[in-house]
C-alpha positions in Angstrom: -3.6 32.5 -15.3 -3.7 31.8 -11.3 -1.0 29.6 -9.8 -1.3 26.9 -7.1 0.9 27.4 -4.4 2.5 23.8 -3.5 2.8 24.6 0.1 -0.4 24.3 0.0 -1.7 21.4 -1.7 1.4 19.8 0.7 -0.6 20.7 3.3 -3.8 19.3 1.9 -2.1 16.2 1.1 -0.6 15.6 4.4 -4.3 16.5 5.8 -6.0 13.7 3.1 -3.3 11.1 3.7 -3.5 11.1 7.6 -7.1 11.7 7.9 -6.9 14.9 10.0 -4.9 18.6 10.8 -3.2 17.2 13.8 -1.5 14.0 12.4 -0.9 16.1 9.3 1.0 18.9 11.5 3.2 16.4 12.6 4.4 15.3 9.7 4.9 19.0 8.3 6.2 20.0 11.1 4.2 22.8 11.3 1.2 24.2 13.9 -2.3 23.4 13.5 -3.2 26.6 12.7 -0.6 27.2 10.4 -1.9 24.2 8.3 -5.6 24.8 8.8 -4.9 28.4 7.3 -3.2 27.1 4.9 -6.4 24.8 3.9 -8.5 27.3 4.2 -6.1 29.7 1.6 -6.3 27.1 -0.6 -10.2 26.3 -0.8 -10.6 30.5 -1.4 -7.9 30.4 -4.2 -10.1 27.4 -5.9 -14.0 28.6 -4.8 -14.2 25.1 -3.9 -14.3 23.5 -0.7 -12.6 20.5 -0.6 -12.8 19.5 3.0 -15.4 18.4 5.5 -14.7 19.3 9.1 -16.5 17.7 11.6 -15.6 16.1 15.4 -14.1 13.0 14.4 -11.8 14.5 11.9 -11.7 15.5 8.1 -12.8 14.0 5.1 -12.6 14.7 1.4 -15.8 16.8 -0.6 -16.3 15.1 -4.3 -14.1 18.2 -5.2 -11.3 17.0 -2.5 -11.3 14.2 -4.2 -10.4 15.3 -7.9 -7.8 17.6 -6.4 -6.3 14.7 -4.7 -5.2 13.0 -7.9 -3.0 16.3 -9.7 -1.9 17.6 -6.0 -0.4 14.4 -4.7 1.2 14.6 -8.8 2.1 18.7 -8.6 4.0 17.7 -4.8 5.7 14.6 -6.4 6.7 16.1 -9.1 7.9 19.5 -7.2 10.2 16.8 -4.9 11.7 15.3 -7.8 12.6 18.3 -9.5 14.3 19.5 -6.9 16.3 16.9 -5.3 17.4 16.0 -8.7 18.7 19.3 -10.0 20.3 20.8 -6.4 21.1 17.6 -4.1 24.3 15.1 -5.1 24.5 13.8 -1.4 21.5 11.5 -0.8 23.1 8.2 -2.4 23.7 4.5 -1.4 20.8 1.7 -0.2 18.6 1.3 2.5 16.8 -1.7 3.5 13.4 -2.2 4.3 11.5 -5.1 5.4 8.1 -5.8 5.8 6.0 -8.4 6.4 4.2 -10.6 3.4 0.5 -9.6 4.7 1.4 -6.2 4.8 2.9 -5.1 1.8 -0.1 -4.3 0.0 -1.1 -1.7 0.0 1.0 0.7 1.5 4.0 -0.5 0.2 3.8 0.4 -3.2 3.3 3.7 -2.8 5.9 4.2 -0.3 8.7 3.1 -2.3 7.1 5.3 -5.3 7.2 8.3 -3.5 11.2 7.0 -2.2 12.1 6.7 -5.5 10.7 9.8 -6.5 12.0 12.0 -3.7 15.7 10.3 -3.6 16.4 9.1 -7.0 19.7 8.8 -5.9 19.3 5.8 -2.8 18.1 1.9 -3.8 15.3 1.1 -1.7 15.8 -2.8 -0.8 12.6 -4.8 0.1 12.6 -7.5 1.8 9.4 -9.7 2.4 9.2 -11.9 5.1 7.9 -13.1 8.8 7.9 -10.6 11.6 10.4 -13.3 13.7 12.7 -13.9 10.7 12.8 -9.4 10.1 13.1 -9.0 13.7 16.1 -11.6 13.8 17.7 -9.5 11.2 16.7 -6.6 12.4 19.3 -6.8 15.6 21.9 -8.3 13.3 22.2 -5.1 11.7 21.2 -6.5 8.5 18.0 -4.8 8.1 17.6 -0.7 8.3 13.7 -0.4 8.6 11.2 -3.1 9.7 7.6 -2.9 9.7 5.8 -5.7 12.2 2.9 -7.6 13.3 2.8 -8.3 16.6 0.5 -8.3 19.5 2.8 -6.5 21.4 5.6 -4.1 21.0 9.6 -4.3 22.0 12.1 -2.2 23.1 12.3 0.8 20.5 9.1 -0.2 18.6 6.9 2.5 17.8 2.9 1.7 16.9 1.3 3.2 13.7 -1.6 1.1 13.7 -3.1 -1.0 15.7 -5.6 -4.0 13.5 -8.3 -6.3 14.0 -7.1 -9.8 13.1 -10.3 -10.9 11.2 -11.6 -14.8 9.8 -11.1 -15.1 5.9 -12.0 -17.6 3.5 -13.5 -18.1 0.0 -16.2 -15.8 -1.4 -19.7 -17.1 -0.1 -17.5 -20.3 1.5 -18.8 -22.8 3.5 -15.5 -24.1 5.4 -15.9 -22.0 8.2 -18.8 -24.4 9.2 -16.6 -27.6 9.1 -15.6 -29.2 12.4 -13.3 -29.7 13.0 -12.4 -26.4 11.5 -9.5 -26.5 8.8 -7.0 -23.7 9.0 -4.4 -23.0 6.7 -1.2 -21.1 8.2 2.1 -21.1 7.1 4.8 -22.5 9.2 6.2 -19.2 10.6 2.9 -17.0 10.4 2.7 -14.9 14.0 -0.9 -15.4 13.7 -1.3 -19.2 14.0 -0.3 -19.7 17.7 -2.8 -16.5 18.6 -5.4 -17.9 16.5 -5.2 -21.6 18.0 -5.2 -20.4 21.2 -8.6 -18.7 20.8 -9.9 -21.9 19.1 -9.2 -23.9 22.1 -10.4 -21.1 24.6 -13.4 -21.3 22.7 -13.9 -25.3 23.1 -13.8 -25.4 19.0 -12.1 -28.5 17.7 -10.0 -27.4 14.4 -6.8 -29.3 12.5 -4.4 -27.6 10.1 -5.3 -28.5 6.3 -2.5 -26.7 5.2 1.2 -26.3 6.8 3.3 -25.0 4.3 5.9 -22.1 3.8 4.5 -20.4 0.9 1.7 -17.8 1.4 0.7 -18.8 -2.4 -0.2 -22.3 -1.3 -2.0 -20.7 1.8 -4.3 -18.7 -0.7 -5.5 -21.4 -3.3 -6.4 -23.5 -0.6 -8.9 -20.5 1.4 -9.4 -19.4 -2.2 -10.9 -22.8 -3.3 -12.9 -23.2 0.3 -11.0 -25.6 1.7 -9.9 -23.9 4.8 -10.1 -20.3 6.6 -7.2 -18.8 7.5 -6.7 -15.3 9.3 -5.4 -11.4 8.5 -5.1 -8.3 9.5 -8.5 -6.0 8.3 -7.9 -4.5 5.2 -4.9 -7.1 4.1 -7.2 -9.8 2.6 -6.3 -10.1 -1.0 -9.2 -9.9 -4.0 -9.5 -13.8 -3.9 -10.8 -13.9 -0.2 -13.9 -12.4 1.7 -13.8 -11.8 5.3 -15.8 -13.9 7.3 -19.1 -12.4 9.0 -20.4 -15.2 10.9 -21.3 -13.6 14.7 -20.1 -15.9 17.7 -19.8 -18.6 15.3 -15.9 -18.0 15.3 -14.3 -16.6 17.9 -13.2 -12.7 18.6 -9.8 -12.8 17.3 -8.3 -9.2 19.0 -6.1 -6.9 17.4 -2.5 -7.2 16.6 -0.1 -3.9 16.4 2.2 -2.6 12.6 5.1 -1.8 14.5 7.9 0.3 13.3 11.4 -0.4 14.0 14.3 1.9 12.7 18.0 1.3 13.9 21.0 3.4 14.0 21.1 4.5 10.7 19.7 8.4 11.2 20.8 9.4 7.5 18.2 11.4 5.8 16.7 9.0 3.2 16.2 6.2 6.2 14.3 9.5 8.5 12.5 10.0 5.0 11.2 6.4 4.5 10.2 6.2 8.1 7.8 9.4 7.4 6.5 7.9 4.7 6.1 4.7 6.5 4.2 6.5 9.3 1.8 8.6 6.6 0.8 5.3 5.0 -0.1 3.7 8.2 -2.2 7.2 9.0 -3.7 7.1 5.6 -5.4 3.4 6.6 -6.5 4.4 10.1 -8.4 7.2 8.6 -9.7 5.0 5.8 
């Protein structure tokens, strides 16, 4: 029998997840060449390689892939084991809020590998607009915000920055209407920015839908009776991103900005890693 050694499939993972060595150093806290040996150990334990180097980075071999699955598993696992047998400490909640179009589909796996790595803290999420988790944010209220914004405050740091792209229905026609119908909700950070590039661009538009609930937003696009805009890669299964030329105008790109307050205890550090990995792992997508 031959033994994995988790360090490092860690290491691999961290390398997969961020789409490169350096990113992945980071978040090991550990040199480059430290975690490009310990790749390299790892493809001669297996025969296999499982990583293609080149330039612009690293991407997963057929092989990478498959090991991807049960290492991401053997890690978790390895975690959970051990912060529930040796650590009573890590207890209590933290508070995390992120924006509606952003949850998915990051998210998810973040407060997986929370729960997994501190069984012990309640990971409260709480879905809203960037204004309404920023307000929060400064009352204390809220540990950990994720935002979209086209900018950045005081203490914000940047994991992605996004094209904001044109969606509507799959194969839809409504982008074609004039005037153009949009469908925002009230408090959406994109509406104003959107607007603004309508009327730059001499396009006459009028909202369809002004409502509150992103549901409503989504049968409407959904059903072709407006367009609407997101962040690329946030469009849900029931909409298709627009590819229409100059038809539309350029719409820029907006930043996922993380904010994290006072609160240094271990599990909030811990979520903010994860955070930061999940924003790495869709850059390098």
């Amino acid at each position: 029998m031959r033994n994995l050694d988790i360090t490092t499939l860690r290491s691999f993972v961290a390398v997969a997840r961020s789409g490169g060595v350096t990113r992945a150093a980071g978040f090991l806290n550990l040199t480059q060449s430290a975690v490009s040996m310990q790749l390299k150990r790892l493809e001669e334990m297996l025969g296999l390689q499982v990583l293609e180097r080149s330039g612009r980075g690293v991407t997963l071999t057929p092989a990478g892939v498959q090991l991807l699955t049960y290492a991401e598993r053997i890690v978790d696992l390895n975690d959970e084991i051990y912060t529930k047998l040796t650590d009573q400490s890590w207890e209590g909640e933290v508070v995390l809020g992120v924006p509606h179009d952003i949850v998915y589909p990051t998210i998810p796996s973040v407060l997986k590998r929370m729960g997994r790595s501190h069984p012990r803290v309640r990971v409260q999420l709480i879905s809203s607009y960037t204004k309404e988790l920023k307000t929060q944010f400064k009352r204390g209220e809220v540990d950990v915000i994720l935002t979209t914004e086209n900018g950045q405050d005081q203490g914000a740091e940047t994991l992605l920055q996004t094209p904001l792209r044109w969606i509507g229905a799959p194969d839809g026609q409504a982008w074609k209407t004039r005037p153009l119908r949009l469908a925002f909700c009230r408090d959406c950070m994109f509406r104003a920015e959107t607007i603004d590039r309508l009327d730059q661009a001499g396009i006459a538009w009028e909202l369809a839908v002004d409502s509150a609930s992103d549901m409503t937003v989504d049968a409407t696009v959904s059903a072709d009776l407006a367009v609407t805009t997101r962040l690329d890669g946030h469009a849900g299964p029931q909409l298709e991103y627009i590819e229409v030329g100059n038809a539309l105008p350029d719409l820029g790109a907006q930043n996922i900005n993380l904010y994290m307050g006072a609160n240094k205890a271990a599990p909030v550090e811990a979520l903010g890693d994860y955070l930061r990995e999940g924003m790495s792992a869709l850059r390098a997508a």
